[in-house]
N, C-alpha and C positions, 0 to 999 in steps of 0.2 A: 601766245600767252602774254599777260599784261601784269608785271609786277610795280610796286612801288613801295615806298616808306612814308610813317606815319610819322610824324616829329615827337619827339621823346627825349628825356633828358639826357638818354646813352646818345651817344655822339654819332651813331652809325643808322641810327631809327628803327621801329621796332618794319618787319616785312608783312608787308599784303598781296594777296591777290585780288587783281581785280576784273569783273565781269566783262564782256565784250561790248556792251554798249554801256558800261561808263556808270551804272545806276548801283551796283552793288558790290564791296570789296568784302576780304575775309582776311582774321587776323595766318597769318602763317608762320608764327614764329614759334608752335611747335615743331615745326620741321625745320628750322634754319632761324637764329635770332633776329637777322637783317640780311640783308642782299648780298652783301661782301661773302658772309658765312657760306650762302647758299653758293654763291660761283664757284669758292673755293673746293667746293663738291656737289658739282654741278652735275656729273653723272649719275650719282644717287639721289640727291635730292629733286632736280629738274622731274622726272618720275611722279614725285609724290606732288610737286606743285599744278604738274597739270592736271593732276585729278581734281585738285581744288579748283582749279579753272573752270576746268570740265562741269563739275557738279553746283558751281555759282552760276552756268549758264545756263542748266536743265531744272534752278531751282529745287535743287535736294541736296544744299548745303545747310546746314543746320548753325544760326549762330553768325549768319551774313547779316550787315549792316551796312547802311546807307552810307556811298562815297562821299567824301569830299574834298575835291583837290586844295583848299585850303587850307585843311591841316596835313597836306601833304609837307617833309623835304623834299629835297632832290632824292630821287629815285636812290644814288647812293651821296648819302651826305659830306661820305669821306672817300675817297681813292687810294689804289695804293700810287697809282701815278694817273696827271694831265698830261698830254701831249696833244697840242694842237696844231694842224698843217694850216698850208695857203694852198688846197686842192682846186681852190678855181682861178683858172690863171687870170683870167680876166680881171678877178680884182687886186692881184698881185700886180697887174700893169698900171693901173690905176694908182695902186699904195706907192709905186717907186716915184709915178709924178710928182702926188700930194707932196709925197717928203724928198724930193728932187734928188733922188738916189741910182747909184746907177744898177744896168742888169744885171740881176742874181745869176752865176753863171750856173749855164747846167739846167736853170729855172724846168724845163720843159720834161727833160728827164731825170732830176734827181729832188725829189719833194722837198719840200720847205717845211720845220716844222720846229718849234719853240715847248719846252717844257713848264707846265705853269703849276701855281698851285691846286693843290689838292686835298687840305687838310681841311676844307670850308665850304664846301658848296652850298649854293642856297637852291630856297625852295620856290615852286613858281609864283607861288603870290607874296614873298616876301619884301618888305620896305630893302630899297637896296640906302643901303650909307654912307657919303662919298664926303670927302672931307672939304673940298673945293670946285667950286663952277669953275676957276678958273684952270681947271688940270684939262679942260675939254671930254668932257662927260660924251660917252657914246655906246651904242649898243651893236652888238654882233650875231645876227640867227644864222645858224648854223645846225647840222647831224654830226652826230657822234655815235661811237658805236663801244660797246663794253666785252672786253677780251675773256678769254680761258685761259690757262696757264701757255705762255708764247717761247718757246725756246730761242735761244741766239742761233741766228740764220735761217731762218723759217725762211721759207719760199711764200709770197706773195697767195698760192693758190691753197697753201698749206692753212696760212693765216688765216683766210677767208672762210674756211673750215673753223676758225676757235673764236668768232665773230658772235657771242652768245644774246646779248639785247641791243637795241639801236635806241637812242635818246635824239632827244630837241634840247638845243644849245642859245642860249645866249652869252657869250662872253663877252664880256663887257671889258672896255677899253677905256684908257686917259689920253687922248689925243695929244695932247700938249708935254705929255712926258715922253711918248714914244721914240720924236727924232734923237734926242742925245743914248738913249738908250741902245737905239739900232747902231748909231755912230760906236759905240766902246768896243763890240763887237763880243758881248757878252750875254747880248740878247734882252728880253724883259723882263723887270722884276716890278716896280712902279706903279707902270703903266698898264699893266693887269693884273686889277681889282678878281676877286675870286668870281669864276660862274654862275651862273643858276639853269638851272634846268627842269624843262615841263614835267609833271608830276609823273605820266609812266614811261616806264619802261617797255618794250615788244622784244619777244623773238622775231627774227625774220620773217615767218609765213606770216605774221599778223599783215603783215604790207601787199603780199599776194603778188601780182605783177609789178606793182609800184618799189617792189625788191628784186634792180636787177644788174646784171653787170657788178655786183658789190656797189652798190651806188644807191641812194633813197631818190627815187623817181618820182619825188611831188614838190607843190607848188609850198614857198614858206612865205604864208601872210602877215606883213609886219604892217602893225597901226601904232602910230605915237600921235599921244594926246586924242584919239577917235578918229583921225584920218587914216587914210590910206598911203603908209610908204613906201612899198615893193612887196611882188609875192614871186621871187626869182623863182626858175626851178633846179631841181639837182641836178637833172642830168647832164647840165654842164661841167660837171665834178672833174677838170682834165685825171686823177689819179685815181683809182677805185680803193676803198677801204683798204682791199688786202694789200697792195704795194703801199698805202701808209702805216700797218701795222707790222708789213718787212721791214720796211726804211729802219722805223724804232727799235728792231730785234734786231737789225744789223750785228751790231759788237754788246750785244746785253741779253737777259731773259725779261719778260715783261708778266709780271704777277696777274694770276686772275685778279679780274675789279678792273684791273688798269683801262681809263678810259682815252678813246684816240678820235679826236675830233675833226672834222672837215676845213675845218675855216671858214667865212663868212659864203655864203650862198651869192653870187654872182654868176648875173647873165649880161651879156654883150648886148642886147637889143635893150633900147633904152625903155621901152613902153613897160618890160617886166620892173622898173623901182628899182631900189636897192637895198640890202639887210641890215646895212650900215649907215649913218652921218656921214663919216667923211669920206664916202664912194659918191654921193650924193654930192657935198661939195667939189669934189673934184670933177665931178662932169660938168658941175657950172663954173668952174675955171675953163674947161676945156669947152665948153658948148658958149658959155656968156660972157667969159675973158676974167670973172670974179665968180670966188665963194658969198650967198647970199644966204644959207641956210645954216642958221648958230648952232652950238651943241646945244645937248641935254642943258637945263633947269631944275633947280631944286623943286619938289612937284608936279614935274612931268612923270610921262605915263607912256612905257609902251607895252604893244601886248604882241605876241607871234604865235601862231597855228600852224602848223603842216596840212594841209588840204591835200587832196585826190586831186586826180587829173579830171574826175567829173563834177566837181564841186562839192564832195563831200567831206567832212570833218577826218584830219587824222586821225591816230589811235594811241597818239601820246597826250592830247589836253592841252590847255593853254599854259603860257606864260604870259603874269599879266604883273605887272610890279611898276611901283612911285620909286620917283629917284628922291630921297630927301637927306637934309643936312647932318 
C-alpha cells in the first residue's frame, strides 16, 4: 500500500492513497484526517485503507483523481519524534576522517544515532531555505522507516514487527557547523536543517524481495544539478532497522509516527558514488591528498530515487528540490 499527504494548511496534511503505478490517488481522510491519525490506529484503520488501494488499482474507486507529487508534503509533515543512525559504517569511517575524530567506541555493535527535528518536514519538491553558503550546505539520501506504538525494551525482532511504512530520506546537513557541535558532546542541533522526504510512503510487501533482512535492498540514485553522484545500495546497512528501532526503545517508549532513519546510504566500492558531499570530498582527500568538490550553492539542484536492482523505478517517487537563499 502507498500512502501520502496532500499539503494543506493543517500542519499534518490532509491523507491519500495512492495507486500502484503512481497515476491516481484518493482522498482518505474519511477514514483517518492524516497519517499520524491513521498509525495511531493502525489496526482498524490499515483495513479500510487497503480497500481504497485495492479499488484505486481495479479502477472502481469513485472520486479518484490525478496524482501529483508536487503538491505532495512529506508523507508525515510532522513526527512525533526524528531519530537518525550512522547504519553504514563505512560512511561513519569516513565522517571520523573528514572531522579528524577519533573511534566511536563500540561503533560495530552499539548503533550511532542522534535525535533531530521533527516538527517540519518538507515536502519532495519543496524550495529548501538555507540561511548561508557558507554553513557548507550538503545533502544526505537515506531510508527510513515509520514505527507503531514501540515499548521500552522491545527486542530488535519484536521491533521489526511494528515497522508500519519505509520512506526516502534526504537529510540535509551544514557541514561547517558540524565539528564544534560533535566536539560539546551534545550532539546536533545547527547543523541539522529539518528533512525532506519523497512523497510516498510503502508497507513493506510494496518492496517484495528488495525488503529483506529489515534492510531496503535498492539502489539510491542521487543527481545534483543533472549529473550523476552515486546510487550506493542498502544492503550495506551494517545494522537492520529492527536493532535501530531496539537501540531507540532502549530506556523509553517510542510513539506511533515516530520516524527512525538509516543514515546516509554508503558503499565501500568507490564506482557505486556517494549520497552525500562530504563522503565525496573525503575520498578525494584520501584518494587525491585534497577536497576538490565545493558544497551546495544557492540554486543548486539535487534529485534522489530509489531504483530496483533491475533498473526499475522505486515505489516511493522522487525528491527533487533547489537549494535557495
Amino acid at each position: 500500500m502507498k500512502l501520502a499527504s496532500l499539503k494543506s494548511a493543517r500542519k499534518h496534511g490532509r491523507l491519500i492513497v495512492v495507486s500502484r503505478d503512481q497515476t491516481l490517488a484518493a482522498d482518505a481522510s474519511m477514514i483517518a484526517p492524516d497519517l499520524l491519525s491513521a498509525l495511531e490506529c493502525w489496526d482498524t484503520r490499515q483495513p479500510e485503507l487497503e480497500e481504497i488501494y485495492n479499488r484505486l488499482n481495479d479502477g472502481t474507486f469513485i472520486g479518484a483523481f490525478a496524482f501529483d507529487p508536487a503538491q505532495c508534503a512529506a508523507p508525515l509533515p510532522c513526527a512525533p519524534q526524528w531519530l537518525d543512525a550512522s547504519a553504514f559504517l563505512n560512511h561513519g569511517y569516513l565522517m571520523e576522517r573528514a572531522f579528524n575524530t577519533e573511534r566511536i567506541p563500540h561503533f560495530e555493535t552499539i548503533p550511532v544515532m542522534y535525535q533531530g527535528a521533527s516538527d517540519d518536514f518538507h515536502g519532495p519538491m519543496d524550495d529548501m531555505v538555507m540561511a548561508s553558503e557558507e554553513y557548507g550546505i550538503d545533502f544526505e539520501g537515506e531510508f527510513g522507516v515509520v514505527v507503531g506504538a514501540i515499548p521500552m525494551g522491545c527486542s530488535p525482532e519484536a521491533a521489526e514487527q511494528q515497522i508500519r511504512l519505509i520512506v526516502q530520506v534526504n537529510d540535509w546537513s551544514l557541514r561547517a557547523l558540524g565539528p564544534h557541535e560533535m566536539k560539546t558532546g551534545f550532539g546536533f542541533l545547527q547543523a541539522k536543517p529539518s528533512s525532506s522526504f519523497a512523497p510516498i510512503a510503502v508497507t513493506p510487501d510494496e518492496l517484495g524481495d528488495a525488503w529483506a533482512n529489515g534492510r531496503v535492498n535498492m539502489h539510491l540514485k542521487v543527481e545534483w544539478n543533472g549529473a550523476r553522484f552515486g546510487e550506493p545500495h542498502g544492503r550495506e546497512m551494517h545494522y537492520a532497522f529492527g536493532e535501530l528501532i531496539a537501540h531507540a526503545a532502549r530506556t523509553r517508549t517510542l510513539s506511533a509516527g515516530s520516524v527512525v532513519g538509516s543514515g546516509t546510504v554508503s558503499n565501500q566500492s568507490r564506482a557505486a558514488g556517494s549520497a552525500c558531499i562530504a563522503e565525496r570530498r573525503v575520498i578525494e582527500i584520501i584518494d587525491e591528498g585534497a577536497a576538490k568538490t565545493p558544497f551546495m550553492q544557492f540554486g543548486d539542484r539535487v534529485r534522489m530515487q530509489a531504483m530496483f536492482d533491475n533498473g526499475d523505478a522505486g515505489p516511493f517517487g522522487v525528491i527533487d528540490q533547489r537549494v535557495v537563499r
